[in-house]
MARBA-3410 file (N, C-alpha, C, O; in Angstrom, 1 decimal):
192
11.1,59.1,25.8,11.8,59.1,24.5,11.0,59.8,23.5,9.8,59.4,23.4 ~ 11.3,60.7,22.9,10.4,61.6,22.1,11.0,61.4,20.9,10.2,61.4,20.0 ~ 12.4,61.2,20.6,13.7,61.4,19.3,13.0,59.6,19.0,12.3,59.0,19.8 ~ 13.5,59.1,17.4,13.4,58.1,17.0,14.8,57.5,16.5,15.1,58.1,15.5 ~ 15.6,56.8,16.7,17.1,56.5,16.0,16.7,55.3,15.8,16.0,54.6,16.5
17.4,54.7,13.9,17.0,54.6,12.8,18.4,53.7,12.6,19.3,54.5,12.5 ~ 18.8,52.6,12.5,20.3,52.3,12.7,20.1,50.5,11.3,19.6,49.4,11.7 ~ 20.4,50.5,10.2,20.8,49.7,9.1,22.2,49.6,8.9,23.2,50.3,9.1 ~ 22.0,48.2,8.4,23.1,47.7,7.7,23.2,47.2,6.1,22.7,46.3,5.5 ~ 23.9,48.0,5.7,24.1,49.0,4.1,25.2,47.9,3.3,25.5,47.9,2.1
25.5,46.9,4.2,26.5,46.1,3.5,26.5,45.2,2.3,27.1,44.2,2.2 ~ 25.6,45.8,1.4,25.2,44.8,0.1,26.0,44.8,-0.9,26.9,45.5,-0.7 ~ 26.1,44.4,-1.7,27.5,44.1,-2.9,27.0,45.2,-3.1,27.5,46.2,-2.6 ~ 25.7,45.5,-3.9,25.5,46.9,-4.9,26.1,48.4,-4.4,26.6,49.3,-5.1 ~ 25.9,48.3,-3.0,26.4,49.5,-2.1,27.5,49.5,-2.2,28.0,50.6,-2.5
28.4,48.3,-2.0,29.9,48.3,-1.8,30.3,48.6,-3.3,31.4,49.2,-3.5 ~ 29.5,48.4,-4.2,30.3,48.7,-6.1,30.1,50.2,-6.0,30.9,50.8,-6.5 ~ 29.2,50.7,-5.5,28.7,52.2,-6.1,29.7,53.1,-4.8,30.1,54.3,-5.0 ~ 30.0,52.4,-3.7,31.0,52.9,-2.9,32.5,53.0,-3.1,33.2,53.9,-2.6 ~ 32.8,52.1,-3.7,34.1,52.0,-4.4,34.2,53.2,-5.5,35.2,54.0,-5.6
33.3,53.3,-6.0,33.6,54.4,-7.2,33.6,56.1,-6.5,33.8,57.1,-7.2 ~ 33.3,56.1,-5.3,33.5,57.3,-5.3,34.4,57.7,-3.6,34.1,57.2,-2.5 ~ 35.2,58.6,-3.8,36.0,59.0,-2.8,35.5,60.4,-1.7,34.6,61.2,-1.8 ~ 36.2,60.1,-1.0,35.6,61.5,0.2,35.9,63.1,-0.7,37.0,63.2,-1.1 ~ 35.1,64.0,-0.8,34.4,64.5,0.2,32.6,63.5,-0.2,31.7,63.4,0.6
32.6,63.2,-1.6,31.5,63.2,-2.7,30.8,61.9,-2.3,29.8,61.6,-2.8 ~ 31.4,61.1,-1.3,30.5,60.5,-0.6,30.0,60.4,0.3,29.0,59.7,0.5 ~ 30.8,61.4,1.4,30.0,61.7,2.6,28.8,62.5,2.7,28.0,62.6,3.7 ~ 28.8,63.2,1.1,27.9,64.3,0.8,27.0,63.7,0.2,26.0,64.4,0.1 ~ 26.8,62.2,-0.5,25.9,61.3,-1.1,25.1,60.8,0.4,24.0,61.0,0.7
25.8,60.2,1.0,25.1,59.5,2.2,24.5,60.8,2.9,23.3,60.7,2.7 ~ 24.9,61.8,3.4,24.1,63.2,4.2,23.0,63.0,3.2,22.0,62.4,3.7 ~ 22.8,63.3,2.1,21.5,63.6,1.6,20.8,62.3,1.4,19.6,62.3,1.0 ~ 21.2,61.6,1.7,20.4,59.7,1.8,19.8,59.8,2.9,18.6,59.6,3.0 ~ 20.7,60.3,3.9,20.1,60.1,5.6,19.1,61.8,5.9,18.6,61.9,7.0
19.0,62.7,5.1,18.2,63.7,4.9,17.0,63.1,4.3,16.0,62.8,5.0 ~ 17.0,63.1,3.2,16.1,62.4,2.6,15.1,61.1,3.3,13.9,60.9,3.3 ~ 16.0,60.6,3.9,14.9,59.2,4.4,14.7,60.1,6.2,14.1,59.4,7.1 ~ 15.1,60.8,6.5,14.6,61.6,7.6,13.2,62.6,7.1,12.3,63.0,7.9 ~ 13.1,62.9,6.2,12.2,63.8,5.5,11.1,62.8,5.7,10.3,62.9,6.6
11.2,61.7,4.8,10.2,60.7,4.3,9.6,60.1,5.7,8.4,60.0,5.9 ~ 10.4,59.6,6.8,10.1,59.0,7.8,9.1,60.5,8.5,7.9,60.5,8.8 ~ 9.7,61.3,8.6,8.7,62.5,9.2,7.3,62.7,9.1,6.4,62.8,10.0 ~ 7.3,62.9,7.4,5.6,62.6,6.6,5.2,61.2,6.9,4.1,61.1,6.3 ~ 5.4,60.2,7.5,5.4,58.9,7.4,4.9,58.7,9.4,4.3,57.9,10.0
5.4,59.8,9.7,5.6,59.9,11.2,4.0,60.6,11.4,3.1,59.9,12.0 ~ 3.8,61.7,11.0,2.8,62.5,11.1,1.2,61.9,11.0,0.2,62.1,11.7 ~ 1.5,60.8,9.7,-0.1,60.5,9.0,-0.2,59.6,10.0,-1.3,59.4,10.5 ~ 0.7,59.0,10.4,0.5,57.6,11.8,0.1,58.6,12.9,-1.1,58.4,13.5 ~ 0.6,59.4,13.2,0.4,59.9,15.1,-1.1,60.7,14.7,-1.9,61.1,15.6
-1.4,60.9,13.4,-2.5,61.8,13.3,-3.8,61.2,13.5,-4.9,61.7,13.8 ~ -3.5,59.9,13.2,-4.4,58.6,12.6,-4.8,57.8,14.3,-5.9,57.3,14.6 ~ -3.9,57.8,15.1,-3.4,57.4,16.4,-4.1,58.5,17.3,-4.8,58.2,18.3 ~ -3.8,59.5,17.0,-4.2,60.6,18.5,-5.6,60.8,18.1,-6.2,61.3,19.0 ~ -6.2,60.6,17.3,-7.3,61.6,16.2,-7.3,63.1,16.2,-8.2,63.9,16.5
-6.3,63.3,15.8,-6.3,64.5,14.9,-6.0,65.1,13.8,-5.6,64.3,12.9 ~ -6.0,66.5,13.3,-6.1,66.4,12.0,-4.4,66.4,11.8,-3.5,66.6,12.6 ~ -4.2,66.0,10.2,-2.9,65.8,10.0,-1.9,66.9,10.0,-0.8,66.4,10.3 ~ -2.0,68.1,9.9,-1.6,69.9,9.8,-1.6,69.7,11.6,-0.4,70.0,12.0 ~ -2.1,69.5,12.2,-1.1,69.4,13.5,-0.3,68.5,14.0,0.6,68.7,14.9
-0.6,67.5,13.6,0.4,66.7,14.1,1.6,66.7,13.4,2.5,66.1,14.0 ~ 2.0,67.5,12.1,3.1,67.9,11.8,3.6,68.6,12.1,4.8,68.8,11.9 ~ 2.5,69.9,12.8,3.5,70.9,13.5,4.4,70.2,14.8,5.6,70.5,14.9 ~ 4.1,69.5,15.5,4.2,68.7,16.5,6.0,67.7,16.0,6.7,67.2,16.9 ~ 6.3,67.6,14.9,7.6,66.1,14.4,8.1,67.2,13.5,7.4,68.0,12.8
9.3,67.2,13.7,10.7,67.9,13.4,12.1,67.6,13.1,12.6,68.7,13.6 ~ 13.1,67.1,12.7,13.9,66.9,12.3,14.9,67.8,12.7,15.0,68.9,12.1 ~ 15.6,67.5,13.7,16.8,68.7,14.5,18.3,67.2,15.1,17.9,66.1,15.4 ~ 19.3,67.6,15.0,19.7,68.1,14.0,19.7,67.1,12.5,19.7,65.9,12.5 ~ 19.7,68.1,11.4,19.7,67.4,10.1,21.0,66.4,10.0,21.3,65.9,11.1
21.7,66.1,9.0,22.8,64.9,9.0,23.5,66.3,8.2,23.0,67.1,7.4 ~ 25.3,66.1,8.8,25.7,66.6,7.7,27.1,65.8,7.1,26.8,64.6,7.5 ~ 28.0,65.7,6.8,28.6,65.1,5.9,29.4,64.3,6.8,29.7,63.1,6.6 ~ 29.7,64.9,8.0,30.5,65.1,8.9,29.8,64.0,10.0,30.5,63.3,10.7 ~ 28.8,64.1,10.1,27.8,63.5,11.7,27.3,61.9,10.7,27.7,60.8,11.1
26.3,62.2,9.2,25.7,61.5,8.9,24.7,60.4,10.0,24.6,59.2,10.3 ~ 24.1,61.8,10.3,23.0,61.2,11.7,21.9,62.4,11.0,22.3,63.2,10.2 ~ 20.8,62.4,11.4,19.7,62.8,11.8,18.5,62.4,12.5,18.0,61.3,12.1 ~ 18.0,63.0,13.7,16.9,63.2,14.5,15.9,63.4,14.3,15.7,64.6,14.2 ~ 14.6,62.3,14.1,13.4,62.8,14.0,13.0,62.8,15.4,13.3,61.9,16.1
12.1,64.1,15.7,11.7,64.6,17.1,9.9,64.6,17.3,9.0,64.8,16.5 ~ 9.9,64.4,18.3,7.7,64.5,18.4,8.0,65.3,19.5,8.9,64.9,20.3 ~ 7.3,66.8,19.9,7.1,67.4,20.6,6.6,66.7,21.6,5.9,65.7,21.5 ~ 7.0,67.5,23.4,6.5,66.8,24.4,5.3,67.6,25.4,4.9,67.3,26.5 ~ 4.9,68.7,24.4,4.0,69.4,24.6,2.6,68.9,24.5,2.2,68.0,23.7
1.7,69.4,25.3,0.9,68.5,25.1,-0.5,69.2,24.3,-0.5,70.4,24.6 ~ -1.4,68.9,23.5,-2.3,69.1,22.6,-3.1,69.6,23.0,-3.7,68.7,23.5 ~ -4.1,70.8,23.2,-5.1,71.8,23.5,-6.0,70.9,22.9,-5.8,70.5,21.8 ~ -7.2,70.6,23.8,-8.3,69.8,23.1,-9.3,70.0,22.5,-10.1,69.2,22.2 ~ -9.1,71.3,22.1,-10.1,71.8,21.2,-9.5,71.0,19.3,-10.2,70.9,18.3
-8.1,70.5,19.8,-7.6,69.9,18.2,-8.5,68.2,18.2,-8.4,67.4,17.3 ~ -9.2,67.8,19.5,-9.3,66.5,19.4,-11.3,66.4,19.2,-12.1,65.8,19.8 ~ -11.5,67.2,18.1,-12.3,67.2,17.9,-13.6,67.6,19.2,-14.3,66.6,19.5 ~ -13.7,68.8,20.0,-14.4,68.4,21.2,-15.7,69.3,21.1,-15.8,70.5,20.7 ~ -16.4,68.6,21.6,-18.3,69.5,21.2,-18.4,69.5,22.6,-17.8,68.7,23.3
-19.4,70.5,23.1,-19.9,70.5,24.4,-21.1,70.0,24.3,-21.8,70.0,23.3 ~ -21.3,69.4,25.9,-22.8,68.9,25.9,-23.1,69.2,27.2,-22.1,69.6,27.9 ~ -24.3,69.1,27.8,-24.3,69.8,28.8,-23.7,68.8,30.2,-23.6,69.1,31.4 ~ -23.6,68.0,29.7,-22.9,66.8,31.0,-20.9,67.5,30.9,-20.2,67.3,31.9 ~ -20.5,68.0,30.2,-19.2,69.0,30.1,-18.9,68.9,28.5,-19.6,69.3,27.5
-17.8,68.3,28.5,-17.1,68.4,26.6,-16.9,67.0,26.6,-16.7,66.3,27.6 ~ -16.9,66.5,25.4,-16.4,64.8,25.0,-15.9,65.5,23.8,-16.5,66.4,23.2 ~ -14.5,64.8,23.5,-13.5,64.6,23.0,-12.6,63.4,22.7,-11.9,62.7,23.5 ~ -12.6,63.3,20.9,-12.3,61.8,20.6,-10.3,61.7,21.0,-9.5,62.4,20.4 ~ -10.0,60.9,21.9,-8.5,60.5,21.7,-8.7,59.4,21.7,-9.7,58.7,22.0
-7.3,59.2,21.2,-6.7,57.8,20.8,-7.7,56.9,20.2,-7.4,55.7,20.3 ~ -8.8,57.3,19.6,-9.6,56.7,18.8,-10.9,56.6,19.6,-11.8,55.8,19.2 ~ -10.9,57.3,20.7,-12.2,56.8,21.7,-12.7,57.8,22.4,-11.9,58.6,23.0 ~ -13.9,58.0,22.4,-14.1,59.1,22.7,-14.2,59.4,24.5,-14.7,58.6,25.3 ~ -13.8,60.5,24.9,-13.4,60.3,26.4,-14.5,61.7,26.8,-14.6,62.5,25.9
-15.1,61.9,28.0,-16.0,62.8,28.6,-15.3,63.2,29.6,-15.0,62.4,30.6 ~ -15.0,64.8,29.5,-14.7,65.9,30.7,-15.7,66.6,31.2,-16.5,67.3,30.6 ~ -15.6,66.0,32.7,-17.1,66.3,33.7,-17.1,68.1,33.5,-16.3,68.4,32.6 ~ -17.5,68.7,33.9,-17.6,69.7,34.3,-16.6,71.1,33.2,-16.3,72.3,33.5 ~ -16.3,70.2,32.1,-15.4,71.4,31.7,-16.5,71.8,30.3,-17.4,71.1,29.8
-16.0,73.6,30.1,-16.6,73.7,28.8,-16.1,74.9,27.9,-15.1,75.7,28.1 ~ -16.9,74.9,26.9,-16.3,75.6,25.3,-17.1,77.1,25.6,-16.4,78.1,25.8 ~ -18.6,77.3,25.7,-18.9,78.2,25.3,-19.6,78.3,27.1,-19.4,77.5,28.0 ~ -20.6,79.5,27.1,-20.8,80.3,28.2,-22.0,80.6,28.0,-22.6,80.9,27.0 ~ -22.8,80.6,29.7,-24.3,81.0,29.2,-24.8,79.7,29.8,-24.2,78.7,30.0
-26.5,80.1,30.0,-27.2,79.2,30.7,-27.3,77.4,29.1,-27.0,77.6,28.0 ~ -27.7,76.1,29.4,-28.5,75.9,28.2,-29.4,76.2,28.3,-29.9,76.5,29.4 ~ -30.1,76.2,27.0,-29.7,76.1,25.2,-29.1,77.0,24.7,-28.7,77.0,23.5 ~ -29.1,78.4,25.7,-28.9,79.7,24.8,-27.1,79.7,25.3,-26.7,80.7,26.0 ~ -26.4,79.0,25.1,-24.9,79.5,25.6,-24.7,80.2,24.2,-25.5,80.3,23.3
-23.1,80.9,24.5,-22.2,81.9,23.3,-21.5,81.6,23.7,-21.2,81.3,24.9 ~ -20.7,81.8,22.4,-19.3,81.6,22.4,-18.1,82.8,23.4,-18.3,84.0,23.5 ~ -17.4,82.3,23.8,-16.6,83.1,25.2,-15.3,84.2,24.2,-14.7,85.2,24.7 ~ -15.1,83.8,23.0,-14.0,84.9,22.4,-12.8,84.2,22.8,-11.8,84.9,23.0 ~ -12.6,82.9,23.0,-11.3,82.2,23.4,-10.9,81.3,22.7,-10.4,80.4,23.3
-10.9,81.4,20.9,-10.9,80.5,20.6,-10.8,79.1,20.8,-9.8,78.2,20.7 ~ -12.2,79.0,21.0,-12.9,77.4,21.1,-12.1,76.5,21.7,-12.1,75.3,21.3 ~ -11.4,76.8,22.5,-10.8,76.3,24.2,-11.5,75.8,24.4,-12.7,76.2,24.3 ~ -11.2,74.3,25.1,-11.6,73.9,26.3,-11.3,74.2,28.0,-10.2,74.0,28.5 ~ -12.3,74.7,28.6,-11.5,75.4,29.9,-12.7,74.5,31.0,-13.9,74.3,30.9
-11.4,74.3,32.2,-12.6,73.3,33.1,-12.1,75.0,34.3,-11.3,75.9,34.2 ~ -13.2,74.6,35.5,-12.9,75.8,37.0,-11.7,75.1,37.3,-11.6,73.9,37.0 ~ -10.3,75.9,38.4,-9.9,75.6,38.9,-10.0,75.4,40.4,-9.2,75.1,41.3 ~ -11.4,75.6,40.3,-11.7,75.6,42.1,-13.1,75.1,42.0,-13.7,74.5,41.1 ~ -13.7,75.7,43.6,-15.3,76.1,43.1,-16.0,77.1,42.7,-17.2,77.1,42.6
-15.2,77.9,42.5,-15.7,79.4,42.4,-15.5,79.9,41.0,-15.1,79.0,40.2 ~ -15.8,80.9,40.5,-15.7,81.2,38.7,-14.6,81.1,38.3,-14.3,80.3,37.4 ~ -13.7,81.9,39.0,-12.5,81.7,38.5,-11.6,81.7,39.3,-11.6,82.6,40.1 ~ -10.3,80.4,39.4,-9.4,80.9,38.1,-10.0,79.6,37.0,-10.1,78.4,37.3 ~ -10.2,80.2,36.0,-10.0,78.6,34.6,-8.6,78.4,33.9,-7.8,79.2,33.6
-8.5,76.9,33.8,-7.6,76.7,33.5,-8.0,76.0,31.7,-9.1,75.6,31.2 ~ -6.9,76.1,31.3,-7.2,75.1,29.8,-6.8,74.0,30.0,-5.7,73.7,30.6 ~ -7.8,73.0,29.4,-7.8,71.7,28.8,-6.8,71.1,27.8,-6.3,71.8,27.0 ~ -6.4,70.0,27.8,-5.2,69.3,26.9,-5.2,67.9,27.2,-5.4,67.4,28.3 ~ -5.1,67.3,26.1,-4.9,66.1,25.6,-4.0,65.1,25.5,-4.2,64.8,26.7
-3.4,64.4,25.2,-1.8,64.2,24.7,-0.8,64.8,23.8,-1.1,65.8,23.2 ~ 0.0,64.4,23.7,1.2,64.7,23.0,1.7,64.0,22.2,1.6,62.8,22.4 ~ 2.2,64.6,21.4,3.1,63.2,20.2,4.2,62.3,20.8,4.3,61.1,20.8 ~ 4.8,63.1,21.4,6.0,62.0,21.9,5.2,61.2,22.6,5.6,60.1,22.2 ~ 4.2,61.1,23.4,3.6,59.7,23.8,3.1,58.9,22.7,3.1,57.7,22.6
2.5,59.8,21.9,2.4,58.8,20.5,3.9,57.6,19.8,4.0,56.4,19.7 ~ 4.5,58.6,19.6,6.2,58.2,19.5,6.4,56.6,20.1,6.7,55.5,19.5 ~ 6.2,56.8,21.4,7.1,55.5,22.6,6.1,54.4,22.5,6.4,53.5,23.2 ~ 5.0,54.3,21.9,3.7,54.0,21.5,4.9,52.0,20.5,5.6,52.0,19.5 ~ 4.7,51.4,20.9,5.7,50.0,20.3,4.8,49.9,18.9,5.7,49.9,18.0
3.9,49.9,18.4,3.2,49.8,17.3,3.7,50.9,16.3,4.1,50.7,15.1 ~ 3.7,52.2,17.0,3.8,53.0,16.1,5.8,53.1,16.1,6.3,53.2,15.0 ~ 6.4,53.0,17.2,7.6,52.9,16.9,8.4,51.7,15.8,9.3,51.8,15.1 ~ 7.5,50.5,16.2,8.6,49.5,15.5,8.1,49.8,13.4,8.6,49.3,12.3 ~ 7.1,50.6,13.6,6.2,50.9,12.0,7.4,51.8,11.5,8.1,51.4,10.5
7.6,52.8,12.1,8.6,54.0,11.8,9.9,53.9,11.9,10.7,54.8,11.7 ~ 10.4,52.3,12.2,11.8,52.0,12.3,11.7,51.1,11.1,12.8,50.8,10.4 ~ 10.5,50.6,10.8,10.8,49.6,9.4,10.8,50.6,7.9,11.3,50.3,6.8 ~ 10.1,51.5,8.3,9.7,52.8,7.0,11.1,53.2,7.0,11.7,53.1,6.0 ~ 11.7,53.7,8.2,13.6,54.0,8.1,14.5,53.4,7.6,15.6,54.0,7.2
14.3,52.0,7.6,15.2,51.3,7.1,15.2,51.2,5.9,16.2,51.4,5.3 ~ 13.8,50.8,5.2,13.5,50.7,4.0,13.9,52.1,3.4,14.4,51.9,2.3 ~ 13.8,53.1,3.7,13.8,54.1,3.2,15.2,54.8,2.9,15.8,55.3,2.0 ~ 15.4,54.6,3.9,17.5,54.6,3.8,17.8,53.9,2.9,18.2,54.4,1.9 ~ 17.7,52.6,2.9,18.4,51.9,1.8,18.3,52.0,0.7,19.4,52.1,0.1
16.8,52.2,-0.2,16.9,53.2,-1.0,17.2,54.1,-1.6,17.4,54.3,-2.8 ~ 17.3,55.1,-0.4,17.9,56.7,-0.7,19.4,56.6,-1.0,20.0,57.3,-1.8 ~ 19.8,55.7,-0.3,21.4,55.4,-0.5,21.6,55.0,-1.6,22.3,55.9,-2.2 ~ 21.3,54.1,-2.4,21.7,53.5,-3.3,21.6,54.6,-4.5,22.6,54.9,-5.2 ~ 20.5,55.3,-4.6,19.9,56.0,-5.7,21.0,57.1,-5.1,21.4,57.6,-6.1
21.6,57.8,-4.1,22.0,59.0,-3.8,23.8,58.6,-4.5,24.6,59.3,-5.1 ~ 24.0,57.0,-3.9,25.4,57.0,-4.3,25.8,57.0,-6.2,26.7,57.5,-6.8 ~ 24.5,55.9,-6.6,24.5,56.1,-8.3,24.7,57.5,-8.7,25.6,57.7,-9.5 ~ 23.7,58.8,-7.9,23.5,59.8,-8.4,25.3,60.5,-8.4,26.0,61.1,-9.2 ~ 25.5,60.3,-7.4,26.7,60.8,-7.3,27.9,60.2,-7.9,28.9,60.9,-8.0
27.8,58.7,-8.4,29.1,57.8,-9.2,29.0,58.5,-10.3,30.1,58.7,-10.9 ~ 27.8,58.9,-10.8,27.5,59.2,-12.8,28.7,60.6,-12.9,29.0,61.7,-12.4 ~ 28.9,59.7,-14.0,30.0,61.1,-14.6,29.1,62.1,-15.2,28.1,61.8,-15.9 ~ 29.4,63.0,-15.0,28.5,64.2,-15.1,29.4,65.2,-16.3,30.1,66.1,-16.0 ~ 28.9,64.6,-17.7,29.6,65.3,-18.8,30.6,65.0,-19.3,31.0,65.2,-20.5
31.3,64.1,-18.1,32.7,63.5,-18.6,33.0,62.5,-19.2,32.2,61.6,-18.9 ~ 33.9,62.2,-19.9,34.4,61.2,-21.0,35.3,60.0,-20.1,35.8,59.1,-20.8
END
């Protein structure tokens, strides 16, 4: 499961007064941007968790969570998504040492035998021109090398800590958005 679905119950007197005041099209277009909006927020909300969770920095782990498709008036659904690609380990902070590379995930730092960043006997290695890849042999021989990788977000995602966190930030956040989106939309705008 990589997608997150986000499912409240909106039935409060205040929602039902501010729903009464307004007719279709101008409320299906109030709730779309409720359920946009708390899709936005859960995303940024999504990122600093899985960033915090995988140890990486936060600018990737939002390349990684996406919102496909948006809600529109019509659906009043949106999809937040975590990529099921998996993370090149050079994002997981990884130094070479000469026992191979250690690299912090999931908060712990983990040791790849035999793999490495730069080239050259120690102490005097250089850098290989691959940007700072991790690459282990795929045999015993020089080559072929393969690259190194870590986890992925969507395993972050299915993660019960971090899911049931991102379903209470949705809820709260919808309800919210709603109320403030349906007010925004009851106010007579100019009119007498």
């Amino acid at each position: 499961m990589s997608s997150l679905v986000i499912r409240v119950d909106w039935e409060t007197a205040e929602v039902r007064a501010l729903m009464a005041k307004l007719q279709e099209p101008r409320l299906s277009r109030a709730l779309s941007v409720a359920v946009n909006n708390s899709a936005r927020q859960v995303q940024r909300f999504a990122a600093s968790l899985i960033a915090k969770q995988l140890s990486i920095k936060l600018a990737r782990a939002r390349r990684g969570i996406w919102i496909m498709p948006y809600s529109r008036p019509e659906t009043l659904t949106a999809t937040v998504r975590g990529s099921k690609s998996q993370i090149p380990l050079k994002a997981f902070k990884a130094k070479e040492t000469p026992a191979g590379v250690v690299a912090s995930i999931w908060g712990q730092k983990k040791l790849y035998p035999g793999a490495f960043i730069r080239g050259g006997r120690f102490p005097a290695r250089v850098p290989l021109q691959m940007g700072e890849h991790v690459f282990k042999r795929a045999g015993s021989r020089r080559f072929p090398i393969r690259k190194e990788a870590g986890a992925s977000i969507a395993e972050a995602f299915v993660q019960d800590a971090i899911t049931k966190a991102l379903v209470a930030q949705g809820q709260e956040r919808l309800m919210a958005n709603i109320k403030r989106q349906l007010d925004r939309y009851s106010r007579s705008r100019g009119r007498s």
